[in-house]
N, C-alpha and C positions, 0 to 999 in steps of 0.2 A: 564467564569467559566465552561460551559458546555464544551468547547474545551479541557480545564486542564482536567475535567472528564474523556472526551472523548481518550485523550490518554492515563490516568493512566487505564484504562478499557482495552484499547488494549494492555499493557505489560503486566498485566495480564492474558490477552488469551494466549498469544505467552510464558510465563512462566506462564504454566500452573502448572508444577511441582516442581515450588517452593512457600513457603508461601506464602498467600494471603497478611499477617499483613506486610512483608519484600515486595513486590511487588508495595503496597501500599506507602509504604514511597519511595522505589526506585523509583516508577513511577514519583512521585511529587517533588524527587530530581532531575531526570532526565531534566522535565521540567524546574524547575528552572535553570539548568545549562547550558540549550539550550538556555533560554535569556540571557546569560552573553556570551555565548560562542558556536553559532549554531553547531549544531549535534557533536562536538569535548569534548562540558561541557555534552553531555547527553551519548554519549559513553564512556568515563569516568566515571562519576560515575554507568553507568550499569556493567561495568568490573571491579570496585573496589569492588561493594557490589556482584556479582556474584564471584569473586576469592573467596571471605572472608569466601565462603561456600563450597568452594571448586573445582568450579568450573575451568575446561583446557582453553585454549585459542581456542582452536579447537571448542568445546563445542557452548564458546560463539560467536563464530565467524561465526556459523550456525543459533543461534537463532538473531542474529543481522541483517545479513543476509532476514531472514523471516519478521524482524521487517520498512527494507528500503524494500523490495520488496510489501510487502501485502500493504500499503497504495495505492499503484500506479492502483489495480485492481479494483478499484472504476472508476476510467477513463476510463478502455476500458469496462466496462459495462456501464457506461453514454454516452459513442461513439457510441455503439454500441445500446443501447435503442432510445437514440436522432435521430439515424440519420431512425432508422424504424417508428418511430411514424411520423416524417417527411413527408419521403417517404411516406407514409399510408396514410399523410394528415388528423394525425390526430391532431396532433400541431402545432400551426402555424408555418411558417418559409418556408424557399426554399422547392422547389420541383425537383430542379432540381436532376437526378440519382447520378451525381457526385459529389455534396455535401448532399446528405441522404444516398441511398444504398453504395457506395463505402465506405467511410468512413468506415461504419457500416461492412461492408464488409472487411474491411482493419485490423480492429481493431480485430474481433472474429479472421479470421485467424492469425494474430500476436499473438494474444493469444496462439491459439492450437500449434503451431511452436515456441513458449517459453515453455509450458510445454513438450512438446518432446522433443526440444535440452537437457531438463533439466532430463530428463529419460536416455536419451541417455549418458549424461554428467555423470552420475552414472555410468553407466555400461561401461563407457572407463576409470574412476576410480579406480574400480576394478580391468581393465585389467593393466596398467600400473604401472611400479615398481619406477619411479621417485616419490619422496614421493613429494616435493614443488607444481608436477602435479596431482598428486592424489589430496591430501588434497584442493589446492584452486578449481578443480573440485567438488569438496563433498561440498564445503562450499557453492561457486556457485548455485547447482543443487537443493542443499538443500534448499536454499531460495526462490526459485520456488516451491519446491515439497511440502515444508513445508507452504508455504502461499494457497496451491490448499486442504490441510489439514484442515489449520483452518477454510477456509470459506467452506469445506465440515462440520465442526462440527455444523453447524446452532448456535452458542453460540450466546448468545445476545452481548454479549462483540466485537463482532466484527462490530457494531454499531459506534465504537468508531473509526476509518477508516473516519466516516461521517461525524461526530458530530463535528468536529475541524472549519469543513470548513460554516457547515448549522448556528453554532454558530454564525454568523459574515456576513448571510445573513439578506437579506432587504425581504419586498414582490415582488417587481419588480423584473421582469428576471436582467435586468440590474444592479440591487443592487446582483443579483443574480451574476454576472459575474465578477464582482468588488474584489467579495468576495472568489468568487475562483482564481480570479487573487491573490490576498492576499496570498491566502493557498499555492500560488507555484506550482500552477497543469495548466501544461498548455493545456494540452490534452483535460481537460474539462471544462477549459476557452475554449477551443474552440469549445468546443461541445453545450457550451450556450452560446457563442456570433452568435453563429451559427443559432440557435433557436429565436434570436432576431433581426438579421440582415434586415427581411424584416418586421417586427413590423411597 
């Protein structure tokens, strides 16, 4: 139940500017469509109930975009927390450089080098008169630039990123890792198997 919360709360944030009361019912149709039909029943109906208002394909193909990208940033900050508490010896688990600092290290830089290509991917958008290159540029860029937006806005909604996956956790790390093995994050299944490896 908290997972269904957790992602009607996150379509929300990311359509921000559209009704709450229409947001609501889209999120929870969304979900439901995702169980008959992964991510193909949930883009669907976000694209029927977003046309119905008028919304372009351009439009939604930006905020959709923000919606596959902003969950994945949960992983390179739990890469990146994991592998320094690590390192620091402040959590249990290896100590070796190369599975704490490196990681950690791997992870913040891919970050910084996703949002610059995605800067960059804008401003070669602009430049370029091929619209098919333009636009999947913009759309691209935008779901980077636009996910570094929402978790700039501190919204509590943006909780909802977490809660899918902490839903369907145990107390144990290991239930812990089960459970994000579940959620489909593999980056941070392996940032807590990681964590647990020398338990």
């Amino acid at each position: 139940m908290a997972g269904f919360a957790g992602a009607v709360v996150f379509v929300q944030l990311v359509l921000r500017d559209v009704a709450k009361p229409l947001t609501w019912r889209m999120g929870g149709g969304m979900q439901a469509a995702n169980s008959i039909m992964p991510t193909a029943g949930s883009t669907g109906v976000s694209f029927w109930t977003l046309n119905s208002i008028g919304w372009g394909a351009q439009r939604f193909a930006e905020r959709t975009a923000v919606m596959i990208i902003a969950p994945a940033a949960p992983n390179f900050v739990l890469i990146v927390v994991v592998g320094v508490l690590m390192g620091l010896g402040v959590v249990a688990g290896p100590s070796d450089w190369w599975l704490t600092w490196l990681p950690a290290a791997v992870a913040l830089l891919g970050g910084i080098l996703v949002i610059a290509a995605a800067r960059w991917g804008h401003r070669l958008a602009a430049r370029t008169s091929r619209k098919w290159l333009k636009e999947g540029l913009h759309i691209v860029s935008t779901g980077v630039t636009g996910t570094v937006d929402v978790l700039r806005g501190r919204n509590w909604r943006v909780l909802g990123t977490w809660v899918e996956c902490s839903d369907r956790s145990a107390p144990s790390t290991r239930a812990w890792s089960r459970s994000v093995t579940a959620c489909r994050s593999p980056s941070s299944a392996w940032a807590i198997r990681l964590a647990s490896s020398r338990r």
